[in-house]
ROSERO-361770 format. One line per 2 residues: their letters; for each residue x, y negated, z of C-alpha. Coordinates in pm, 1 decimal, decimal comma, padded with zeros to 6 digits. Layout:
N
a> X:Y:Z  ... .
% end
This chain:
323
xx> 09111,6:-07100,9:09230,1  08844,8:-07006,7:09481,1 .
xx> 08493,9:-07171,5:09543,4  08397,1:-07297,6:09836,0 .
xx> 08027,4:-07359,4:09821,5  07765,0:-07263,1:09529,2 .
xx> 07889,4:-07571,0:09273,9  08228,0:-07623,1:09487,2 .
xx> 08581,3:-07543,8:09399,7  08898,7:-07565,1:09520,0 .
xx> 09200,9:-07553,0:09293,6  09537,3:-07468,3:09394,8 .
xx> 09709,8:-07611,3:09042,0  09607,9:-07767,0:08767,6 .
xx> 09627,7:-07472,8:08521,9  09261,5:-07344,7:08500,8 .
xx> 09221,1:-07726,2:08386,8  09160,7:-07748,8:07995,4 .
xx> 09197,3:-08078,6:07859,2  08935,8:-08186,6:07610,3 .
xx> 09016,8:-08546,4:07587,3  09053,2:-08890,3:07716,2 .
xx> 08771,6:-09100,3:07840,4  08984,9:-09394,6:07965,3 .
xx> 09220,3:-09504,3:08072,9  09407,7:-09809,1:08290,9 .
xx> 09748,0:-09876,8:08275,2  09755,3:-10163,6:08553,9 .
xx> 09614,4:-09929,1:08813,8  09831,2:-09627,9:08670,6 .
xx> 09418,1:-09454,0:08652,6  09320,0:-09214,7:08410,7 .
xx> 09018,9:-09010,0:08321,3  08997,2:-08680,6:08153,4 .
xx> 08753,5:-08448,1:08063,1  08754,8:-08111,2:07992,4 .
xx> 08647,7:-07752,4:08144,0  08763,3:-07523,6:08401,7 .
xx> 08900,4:-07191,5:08263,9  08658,3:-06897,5:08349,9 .
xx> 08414,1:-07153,9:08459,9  08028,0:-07324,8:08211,7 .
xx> 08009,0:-07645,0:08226,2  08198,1:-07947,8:08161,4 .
xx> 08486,5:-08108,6:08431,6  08621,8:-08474,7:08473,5 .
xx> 08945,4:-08491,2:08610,1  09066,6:-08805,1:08752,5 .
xx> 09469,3:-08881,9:08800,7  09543,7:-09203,9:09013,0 .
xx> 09941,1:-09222,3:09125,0  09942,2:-09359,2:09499,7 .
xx> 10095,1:-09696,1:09567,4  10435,5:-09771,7:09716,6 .
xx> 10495,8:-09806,2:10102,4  10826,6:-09855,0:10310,5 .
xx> 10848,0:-09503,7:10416,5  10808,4:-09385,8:10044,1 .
xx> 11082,4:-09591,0:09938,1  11295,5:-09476,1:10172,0 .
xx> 11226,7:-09128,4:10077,4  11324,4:-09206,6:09738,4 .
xx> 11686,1:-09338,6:09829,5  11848,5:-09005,0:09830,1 .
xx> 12048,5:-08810,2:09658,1  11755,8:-08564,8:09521,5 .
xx> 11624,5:-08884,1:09342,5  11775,3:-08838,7:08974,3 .
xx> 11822,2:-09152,9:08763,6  11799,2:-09146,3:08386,3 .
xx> 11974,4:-09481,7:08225,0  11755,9:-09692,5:08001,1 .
xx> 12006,1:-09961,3:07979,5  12228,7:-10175,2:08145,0 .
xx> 12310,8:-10581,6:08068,1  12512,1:-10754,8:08239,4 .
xx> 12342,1:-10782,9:08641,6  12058,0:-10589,0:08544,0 .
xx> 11988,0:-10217,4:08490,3  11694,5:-10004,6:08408,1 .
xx> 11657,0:-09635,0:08464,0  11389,2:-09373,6:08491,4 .
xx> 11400,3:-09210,4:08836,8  11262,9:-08852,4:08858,1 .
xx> 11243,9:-08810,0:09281,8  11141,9:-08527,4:09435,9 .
xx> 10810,4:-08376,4:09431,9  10697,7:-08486,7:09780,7 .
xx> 10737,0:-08837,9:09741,4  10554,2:-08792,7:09353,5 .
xx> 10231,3:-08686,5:09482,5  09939,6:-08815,7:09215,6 .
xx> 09554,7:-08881,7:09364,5  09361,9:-08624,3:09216,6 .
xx> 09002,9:-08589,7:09206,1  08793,8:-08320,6:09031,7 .
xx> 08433,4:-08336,2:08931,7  08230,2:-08028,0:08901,8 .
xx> 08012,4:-07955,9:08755,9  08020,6:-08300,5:08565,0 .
xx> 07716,1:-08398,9:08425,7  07680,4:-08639,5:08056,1 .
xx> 07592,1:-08914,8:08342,9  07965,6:-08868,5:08456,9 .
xx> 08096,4:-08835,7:08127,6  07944,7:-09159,7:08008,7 .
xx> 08044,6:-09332,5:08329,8  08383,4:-09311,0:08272,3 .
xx> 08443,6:-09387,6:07907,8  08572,5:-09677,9:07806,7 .
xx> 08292,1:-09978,8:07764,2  08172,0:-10285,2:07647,3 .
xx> 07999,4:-10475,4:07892,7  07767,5:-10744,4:07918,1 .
xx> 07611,4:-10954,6:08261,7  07271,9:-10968,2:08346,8 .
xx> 07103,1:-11272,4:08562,5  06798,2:-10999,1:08707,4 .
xx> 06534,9:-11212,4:08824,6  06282,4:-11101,3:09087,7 .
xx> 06050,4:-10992,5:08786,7  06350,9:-10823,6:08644,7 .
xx> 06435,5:-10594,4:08915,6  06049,1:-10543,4:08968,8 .
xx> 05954,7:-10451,8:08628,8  06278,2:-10271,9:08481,3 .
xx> 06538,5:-10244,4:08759,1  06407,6:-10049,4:08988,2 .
xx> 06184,4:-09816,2:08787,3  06512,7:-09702,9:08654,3 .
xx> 06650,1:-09676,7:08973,9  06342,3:-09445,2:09093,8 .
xx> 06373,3:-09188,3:08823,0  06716,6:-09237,6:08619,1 .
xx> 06948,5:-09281,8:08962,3  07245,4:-08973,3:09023,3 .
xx> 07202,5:-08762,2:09337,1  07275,9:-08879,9:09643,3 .
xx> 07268,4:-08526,2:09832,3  07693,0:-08522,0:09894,1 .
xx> 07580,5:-08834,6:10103,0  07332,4:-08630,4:10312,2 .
xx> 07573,2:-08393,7:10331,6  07856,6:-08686,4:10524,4 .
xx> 07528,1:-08785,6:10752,8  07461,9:-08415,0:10781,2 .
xx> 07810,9:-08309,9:10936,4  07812,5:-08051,7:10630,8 .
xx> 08122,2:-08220,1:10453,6  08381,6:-08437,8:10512,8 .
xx> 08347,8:-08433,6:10902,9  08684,6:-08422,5:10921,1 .
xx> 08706,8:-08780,2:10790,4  08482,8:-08959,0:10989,7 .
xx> 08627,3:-09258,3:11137,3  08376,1:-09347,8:11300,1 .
xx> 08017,4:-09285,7:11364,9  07704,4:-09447,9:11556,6 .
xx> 07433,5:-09227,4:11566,4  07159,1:-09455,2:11629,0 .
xx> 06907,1:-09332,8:11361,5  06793,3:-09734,9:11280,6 .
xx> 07134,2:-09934,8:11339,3  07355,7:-09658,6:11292,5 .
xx> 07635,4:-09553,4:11051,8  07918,0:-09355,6:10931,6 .
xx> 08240,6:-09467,9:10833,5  08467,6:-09263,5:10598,1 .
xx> 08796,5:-09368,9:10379,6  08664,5:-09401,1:10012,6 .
xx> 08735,2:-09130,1:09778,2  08969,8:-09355,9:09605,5 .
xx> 09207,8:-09441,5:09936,2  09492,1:-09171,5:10044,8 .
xx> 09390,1:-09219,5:10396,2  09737,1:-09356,0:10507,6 .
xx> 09855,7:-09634,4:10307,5  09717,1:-09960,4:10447,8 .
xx> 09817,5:-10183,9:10154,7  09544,8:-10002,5:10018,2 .
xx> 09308,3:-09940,2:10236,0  08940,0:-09846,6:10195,3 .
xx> 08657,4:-09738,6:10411,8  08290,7:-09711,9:10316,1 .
xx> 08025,0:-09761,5:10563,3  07705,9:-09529,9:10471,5 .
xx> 07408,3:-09579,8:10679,0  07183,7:-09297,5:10869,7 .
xx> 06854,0:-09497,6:10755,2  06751,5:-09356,6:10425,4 .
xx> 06525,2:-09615,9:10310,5  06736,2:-09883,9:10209,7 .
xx> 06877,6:-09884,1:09844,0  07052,8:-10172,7:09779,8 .
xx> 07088,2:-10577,9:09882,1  06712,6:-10609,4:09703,6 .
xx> 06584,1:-10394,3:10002,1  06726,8:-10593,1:10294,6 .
xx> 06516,1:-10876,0:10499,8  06503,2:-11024,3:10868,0 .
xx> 06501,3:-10678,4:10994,8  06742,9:-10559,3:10877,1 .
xx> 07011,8:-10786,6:11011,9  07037,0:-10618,1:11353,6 .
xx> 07209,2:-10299,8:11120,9  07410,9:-10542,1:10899,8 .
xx> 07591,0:-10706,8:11173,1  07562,8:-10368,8:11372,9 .
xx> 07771,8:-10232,1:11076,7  07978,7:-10541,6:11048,8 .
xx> 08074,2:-10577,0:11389,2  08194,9:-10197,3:11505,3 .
xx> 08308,9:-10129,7:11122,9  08538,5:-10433,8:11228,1 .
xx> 08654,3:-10280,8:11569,3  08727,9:-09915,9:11454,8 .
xx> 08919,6:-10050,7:11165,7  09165,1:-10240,7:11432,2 .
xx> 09174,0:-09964,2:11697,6  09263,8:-09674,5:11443,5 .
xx> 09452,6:-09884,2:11204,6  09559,6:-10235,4:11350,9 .
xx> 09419,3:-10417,1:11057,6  09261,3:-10782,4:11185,3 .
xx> 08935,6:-10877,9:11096,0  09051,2:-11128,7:10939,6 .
xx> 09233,5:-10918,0:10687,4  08944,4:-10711,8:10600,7 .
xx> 08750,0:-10769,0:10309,7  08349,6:-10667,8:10397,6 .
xx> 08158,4:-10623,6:10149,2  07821,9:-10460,5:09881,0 .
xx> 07795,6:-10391,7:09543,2  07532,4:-10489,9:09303,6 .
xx> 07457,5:-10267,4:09124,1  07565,8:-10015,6:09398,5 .
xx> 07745,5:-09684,1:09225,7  07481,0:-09477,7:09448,0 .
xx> 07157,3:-09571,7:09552,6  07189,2:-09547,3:09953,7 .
xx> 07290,9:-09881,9:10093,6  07670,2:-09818,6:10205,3 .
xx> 07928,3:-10116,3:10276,0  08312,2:-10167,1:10153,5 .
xx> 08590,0:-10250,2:10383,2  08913,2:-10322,6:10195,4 .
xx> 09261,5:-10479,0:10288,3  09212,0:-10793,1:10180,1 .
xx> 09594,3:-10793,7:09992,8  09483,4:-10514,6:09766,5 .
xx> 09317,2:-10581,4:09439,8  09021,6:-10297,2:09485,1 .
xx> 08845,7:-10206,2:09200,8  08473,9:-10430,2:09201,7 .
xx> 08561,5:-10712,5:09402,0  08464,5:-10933,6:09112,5 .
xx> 08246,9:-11152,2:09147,2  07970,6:-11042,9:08949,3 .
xx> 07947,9:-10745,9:09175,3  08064,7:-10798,8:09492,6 .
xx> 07873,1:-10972,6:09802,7  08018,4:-11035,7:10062,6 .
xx> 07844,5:-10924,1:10393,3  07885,6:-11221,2:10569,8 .
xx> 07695,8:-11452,3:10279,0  07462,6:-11152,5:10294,3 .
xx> 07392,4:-11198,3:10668,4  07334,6:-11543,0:10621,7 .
xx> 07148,0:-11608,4:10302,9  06866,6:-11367,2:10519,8 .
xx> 06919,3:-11563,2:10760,7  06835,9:-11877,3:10578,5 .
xx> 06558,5:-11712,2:10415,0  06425,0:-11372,7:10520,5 .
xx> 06284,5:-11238,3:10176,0  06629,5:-11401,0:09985,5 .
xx> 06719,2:-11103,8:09830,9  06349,9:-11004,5:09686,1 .
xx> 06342,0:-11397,7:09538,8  06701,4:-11440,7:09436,5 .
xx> 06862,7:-11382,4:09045,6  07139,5:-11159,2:09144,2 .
xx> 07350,3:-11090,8:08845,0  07541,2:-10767,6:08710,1 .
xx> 07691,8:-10614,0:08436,4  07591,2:-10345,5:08225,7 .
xx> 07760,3:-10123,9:07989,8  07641,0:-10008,7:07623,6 .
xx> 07683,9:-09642,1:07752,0  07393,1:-09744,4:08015,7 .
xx> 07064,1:-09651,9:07974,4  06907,6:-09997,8:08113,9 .
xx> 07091,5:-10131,9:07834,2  06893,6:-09998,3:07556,5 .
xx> 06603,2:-10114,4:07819,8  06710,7:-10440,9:07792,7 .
xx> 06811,0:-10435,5:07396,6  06453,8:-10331,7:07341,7 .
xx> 06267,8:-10606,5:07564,0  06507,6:-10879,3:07408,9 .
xx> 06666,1:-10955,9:07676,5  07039,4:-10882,0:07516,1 .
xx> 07170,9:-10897,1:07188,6  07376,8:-10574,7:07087,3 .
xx> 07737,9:-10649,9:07100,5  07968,6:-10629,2:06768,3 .
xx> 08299,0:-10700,0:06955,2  08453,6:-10362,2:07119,8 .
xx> 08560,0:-10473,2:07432,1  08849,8:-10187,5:07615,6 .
xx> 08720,5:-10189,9:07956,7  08792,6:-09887,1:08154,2 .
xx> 08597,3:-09802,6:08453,3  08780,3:-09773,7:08816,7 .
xx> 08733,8:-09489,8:09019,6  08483,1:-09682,6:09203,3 .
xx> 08295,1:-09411,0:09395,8  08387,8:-09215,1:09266,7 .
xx> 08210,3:-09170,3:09530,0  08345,7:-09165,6:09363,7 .
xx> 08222,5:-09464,5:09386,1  08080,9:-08983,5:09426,0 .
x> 07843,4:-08957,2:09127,6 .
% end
């Protein structure tokens, strides 16, 4: 284990990893979370264990002779085994957190949730007060638009300081397997926080973003347009307007409804109405582990819940969604 900045480290095993316990997990997405410590190190750690998805070139790996099979059960035409293949082709996404803070903790333990329809007076009055003081740093951000991490990532960058952007693969994409896919679009401007900030003006960076986002995806991975899924999140996962490109064939984690918008509909309901997004209910959902939802509890605007609900979070920026 060495460190490679004053809160960095880099691990070279899993061994100085002490499990504490489970915060969730998702068997669909074969996702888990775990928290714990780092041995020698204060402080508590999240680790987070994703295996990769399947490709051609994997598969063919795995036809070989160093792939061991260990019969289940065989019936007639079919047979099940469990295949043990060899370590390169059994690689697990790993991310570490550290130091993780109780904001981490909470985020990924399992939840009930509940949707909100925030109206304008909503976000006004109890949104975006929370946002302003209860919000997770955004600093590893201003370190991507910085050049002082994760240069080596960069897809793609326009420097413009007003219509300009960064694109980097999401913390939750390999980098190589397209059927997965996942870029994120962070913008140089730092005054923009989410949908509820954009207007008129702001539509010259929105298609800006759209429109070369669009063309570097194609050049550097030959994915069409029209196989890209564009979109924001409401409630964001971190506070500094950023943008989602996804293949559109892979089930990314927030593309539901009551979170995702796509940036097309975005472009055009300003279009149709340049203060849309300070006059529109936008809903979202909330979790009991959240502190607007005590806010909410409080003001009578939700009922507390007696029906636990498994929902596990996604590694959704863990940016990791980072926070």
């Amino acid at each position: 284990m060495m460190c490679d900045s004053d809160n960095g480290i880099s691990l070279e095993n899993l061994s100085k990893f002490v499990v504490k316990r489970v915060l969730s997990d998702s068997p669909d997405r074969k996702l888990i979370f775990v928290e714990g410590s780092l041995e020698g190190h204060e402080g508590a750690a999240v680790l987070i264990l994703e295996k990769k998805a399947f490709d051609e070139k994997t598969v063919r790996a795995l036809c070989s002779e160093e792939s061991v099979l260990v019969k289940s059960f065989v019936n007639d035409l079919y047979s099940t085994y469990e295949c043990f293949p060899n370590t390169k082709v059994n690689g697990i996404k790993t991310t570490l957190i550290y130091p993780a803070t109780e904001k981490h903790i909470k985020k990924f333990e399992r939840k009930t949730v509940h949707i909100i329809q925030e109206t304008p007076e909503i976000y006004k009055n109890i949104t975006l007060p929370y946002i302003l003081s209860e919000t997770f740093s955004v600093q590893w951000v201003y370190n991507i638009l910085e050049h002082k991490s994760e240069v080596e990532k960069i897809v793609f960058e326009d420097s413009d300081k007003d219509l300009g952007f960064i694109l980097v693969p999401d913390l939750k994409w390999d980098g190589q397997t397209l059927e997965s896919l996942y870029l994120q679009a962070v913008i140089h401007r730092r005054d923009i926080k989410s949908i509820r900030d954009l207007t008129t003006k702001h539509i010259p960076l929105l298609e800006n973003i759209q429109t070369q986002g669009i063309k570097a995806i194609e050049e550097k991975y030959g994915v069409l347009q029209s196989q890209l899924r564009i979109y924001v999140h409401y409630l964001p996962s971190y506070y500094h307007l950023h943008v989602h490109f996804t293949y559109l064939q892979y089930d990314a984690p927030g593309i539901n409804t009551e979170r995702a918008h796509l940036l097309s509909t975005v472009i055009q309901n300003i279009q149709l109405l340049p203060d849309y997004y300070q006059k529109a209910t936008i809903p979202y959902t909330l979790t009991e582990a959240d502190p607007l939802y005590e806010t909410f509890c409080d003001k009578g605007l939700l009922k507390k819940s007696t029906v636990v609900q498994q929902y596990p979070p996604t590694a959704n920026h863990v940016s990791v969604d980072n926070n």
